[in-house]
MARGU-940021 format. One line per 10 residues: number of its first residue (from 0); for each residue x, y, z of C-alpha. Coordinates in steps of 0.2 Angstrom, whole numbers, plus 5000, padded with zeros to 4 digits. Layout:
<rs>
NUM = X Y Z  ... $
</rs>
This chain:
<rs>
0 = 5000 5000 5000  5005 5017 4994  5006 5032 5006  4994 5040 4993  4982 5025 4991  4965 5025 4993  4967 5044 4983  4952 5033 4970  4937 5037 4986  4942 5057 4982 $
10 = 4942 5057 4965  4961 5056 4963  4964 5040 4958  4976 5043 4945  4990 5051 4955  4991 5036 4970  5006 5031 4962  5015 5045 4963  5031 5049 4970  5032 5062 4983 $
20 = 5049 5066 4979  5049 5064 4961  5046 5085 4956  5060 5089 4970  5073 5076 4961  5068 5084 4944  5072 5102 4951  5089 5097 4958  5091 5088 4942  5087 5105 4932 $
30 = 5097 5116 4944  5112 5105 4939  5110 5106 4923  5106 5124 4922  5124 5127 4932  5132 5115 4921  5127 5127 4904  5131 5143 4916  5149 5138 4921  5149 5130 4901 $
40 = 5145 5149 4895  5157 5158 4908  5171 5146 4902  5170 5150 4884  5178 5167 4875  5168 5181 4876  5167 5189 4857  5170 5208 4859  5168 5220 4845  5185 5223 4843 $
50 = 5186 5203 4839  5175 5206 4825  5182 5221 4818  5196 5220 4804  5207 5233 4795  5200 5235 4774  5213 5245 4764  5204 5259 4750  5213 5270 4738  5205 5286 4739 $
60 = 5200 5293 4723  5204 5312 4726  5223 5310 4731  5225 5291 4725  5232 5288 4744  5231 5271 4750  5224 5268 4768  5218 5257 4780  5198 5258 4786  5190 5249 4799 $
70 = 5176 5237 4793  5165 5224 4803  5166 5205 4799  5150 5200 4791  5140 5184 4802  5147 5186 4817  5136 5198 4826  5116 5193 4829  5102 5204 4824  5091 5207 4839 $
80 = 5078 5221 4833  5075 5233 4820  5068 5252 4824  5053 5259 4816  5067 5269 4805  5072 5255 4798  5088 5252 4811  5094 5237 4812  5103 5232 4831  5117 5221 4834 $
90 = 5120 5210 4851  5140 5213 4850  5141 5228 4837  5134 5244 4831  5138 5243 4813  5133 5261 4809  5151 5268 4817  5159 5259 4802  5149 5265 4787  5161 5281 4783 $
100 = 5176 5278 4775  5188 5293 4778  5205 5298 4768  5216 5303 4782  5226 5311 4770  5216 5322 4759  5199 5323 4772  5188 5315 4760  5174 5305 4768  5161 5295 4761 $
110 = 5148 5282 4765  5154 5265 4763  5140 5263 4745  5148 5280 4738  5166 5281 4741  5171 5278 4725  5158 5284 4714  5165 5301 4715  5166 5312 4697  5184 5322 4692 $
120 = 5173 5337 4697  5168 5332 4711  5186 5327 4716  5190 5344 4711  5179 5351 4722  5184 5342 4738  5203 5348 4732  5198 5365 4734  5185 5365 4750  5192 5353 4761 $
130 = 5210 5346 4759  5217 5362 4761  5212 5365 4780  5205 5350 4785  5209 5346 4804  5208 5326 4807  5208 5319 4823  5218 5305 4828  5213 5290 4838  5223 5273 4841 $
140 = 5208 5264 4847  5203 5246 4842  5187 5250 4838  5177 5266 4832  5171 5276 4848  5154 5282 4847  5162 5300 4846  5175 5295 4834  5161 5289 4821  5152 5305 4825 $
150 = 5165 5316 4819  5166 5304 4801  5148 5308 4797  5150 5324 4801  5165 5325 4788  5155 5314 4776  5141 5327 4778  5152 5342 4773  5160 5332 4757  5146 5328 4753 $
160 = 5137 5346 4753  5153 5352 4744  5154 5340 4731  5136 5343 4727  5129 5325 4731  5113 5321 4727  5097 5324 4740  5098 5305 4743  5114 5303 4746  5115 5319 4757 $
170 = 5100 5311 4767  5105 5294 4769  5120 5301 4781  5111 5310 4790  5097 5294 4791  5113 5284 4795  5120 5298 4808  5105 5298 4817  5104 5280 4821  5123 5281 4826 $
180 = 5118 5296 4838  5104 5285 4846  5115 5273 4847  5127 5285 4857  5112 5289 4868  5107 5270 4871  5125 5267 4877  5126 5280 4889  5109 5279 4896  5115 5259 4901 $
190 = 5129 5266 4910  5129 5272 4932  5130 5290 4933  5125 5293 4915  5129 5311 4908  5112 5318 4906  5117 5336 4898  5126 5323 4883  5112 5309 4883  5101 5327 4881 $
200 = 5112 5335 4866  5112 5316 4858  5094 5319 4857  5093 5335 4850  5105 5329 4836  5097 5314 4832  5080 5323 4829  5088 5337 4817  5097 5324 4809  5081 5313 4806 $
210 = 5073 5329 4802  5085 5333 4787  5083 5314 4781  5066 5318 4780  5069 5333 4768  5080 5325 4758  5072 5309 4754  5056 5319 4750  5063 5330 4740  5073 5313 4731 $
220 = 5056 5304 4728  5053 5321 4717  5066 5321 4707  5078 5306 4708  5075 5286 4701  5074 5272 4712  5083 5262 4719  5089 5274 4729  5104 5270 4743  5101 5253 4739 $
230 = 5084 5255 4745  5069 5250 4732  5054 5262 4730  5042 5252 4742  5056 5254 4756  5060 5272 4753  5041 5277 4755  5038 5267 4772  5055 5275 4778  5048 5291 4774 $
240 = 5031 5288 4780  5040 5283 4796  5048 5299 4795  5034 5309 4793  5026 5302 4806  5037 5307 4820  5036 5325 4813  5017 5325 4813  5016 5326 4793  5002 5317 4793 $
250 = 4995 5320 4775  5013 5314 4768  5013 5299 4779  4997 5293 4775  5000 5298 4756  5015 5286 4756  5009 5273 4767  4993 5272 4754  5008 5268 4741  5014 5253 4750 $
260 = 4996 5246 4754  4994 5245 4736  5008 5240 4727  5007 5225 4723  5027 5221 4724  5025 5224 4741  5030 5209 4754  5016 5204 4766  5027 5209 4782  5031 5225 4775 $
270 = 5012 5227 4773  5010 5223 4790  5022 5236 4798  5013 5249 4787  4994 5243 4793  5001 5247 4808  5008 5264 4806  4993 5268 4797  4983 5265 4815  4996 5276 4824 $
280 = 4993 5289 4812  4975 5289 4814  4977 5287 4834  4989 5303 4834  4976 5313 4822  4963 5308 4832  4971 5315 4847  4977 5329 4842  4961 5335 4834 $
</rs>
């Protein structure tokens, strides 16, 4: 006889056989096996970002100098989310820092996708606006800091305005810049005793920043052909839409977003994403009546 016989006269008759120290084996049994992975995870080599980061030589095509850029090794950082903007985040990396390629020579600085599709007159122009005073600062880091890549958009912004880019180009740094600020903010705001008055100025940059993407890429969907920064036409409109959104334009946004709930190239998650943009924008509208 059991000590849980006779369970059958109260309706329990299926648990008589049951071992009353069966569930408090199984924990000790988990708990081993969750320290085992723990100690497992704690012995293996951490991967940091300056593991996955390696030196890509350019030549730059304004003063035919050679010279090394940092570049991040493709597959060994996982995605863990994407931004409404369309930002991509990284468990181990922030790509973003390493999307400017700069000539420490001349001062030329470009996005990774442009660098070399640069025009004699363009090149000219850069010659005569940039080289000549150009201050570069020097850092011996591993890795980019945030602040380091900070100052190479700002350079690829300036080239980019001087060599007379096109609205695309000119906002898809400034798209690219604001992610890197956010970026900036996010790492700060994780830290004890966070500066405040920077995490504050971080802000304000990334909103003008976003706000001159925005501009651009309008004034690009006027008057330039897709694709556009690598981006097709159904992904330039949601971005901008997105865009629009945030700045309360809600008559372009809900233009745009229309664009993408038709087209019939448009993937079914993409769809999604903007079904549900188009309920923000009728929640904010309602609100703000």
């Amino acid at each position: 006889m059991g000590l849980l016989s006779g369970l059958g006269g109260l309706g329990l008759g299926g648990l008589e056989d049951m071992d009353i120290f069966e569930e408090e084996a199984k924990e000790k049994e988990e708990a081993k096996e969750k320290e085992a992975a723990k100690a497992k995870a704690a012995a293996a080599p951490q991967i940091e970002e300056k593991d996955i980061v390696f030196e890509r030589n350019y030549k730059c095509p304004v003063c035919d100098a050679t010279f090394p850029s940092k570049a991040v090794r493709s597959g060994k950082s996982r995605l863990v989310g994407t931004d409404s903007d369309l930002r991509a985040k990284y468990d181990i990396i922030d790509p973003g820092k390493y999307d400017v390629v700069l000539c420490p020579k001349c001062g030329y600085a470009a996005l990774t996708r442009f660098y070399d599709k640069l025009t004699p007159p363009q090149a000219n122009l850069i010659k005569e606006k940039i080289s000549p005073t150009v201050q570069i600062s020097e850092y011996n880091d591993p890795i980019y800091s945030y602040k380091e890549a900070m100052e190479r958009y700002k350079l690829a912004l300036v080239n980019a305005v001087v060599k007379r880019a096109k609205a695309s180009e000119k906002a898809y740094i400034c798209l690219k810049n604001a992610w890197v600020a956010r970026g900036y903010r996010e790492s700060l705001q994780a830290e004890d005793n966070a500066d405040t008055k920077l995490i504050e100025e971080l802000e304000k940059q990334e909103d003008e920043l976003l706000q001159n993407a925005y501009k651009g890429f309008v004034e690009a969907i006027q008057n330039e052909s897709f694709p556009m920064c690598g981006m097709d036409e159904i992904t330039v409109n949601y971005l901008v839409a997105v865009l629009a959104t945030r700045f309360k334009k809600y008559d372009v946004a809900s233009r745009l977003i229309a664009n993408v709930l038709v087209s019939p190239s448009a993937n079914p998650r993409t769809k999604d994403k903007a079904r549900d943009l188009k309920e923000q924008i009728l929640a904010e509208m309602k609100k703000n009546k």
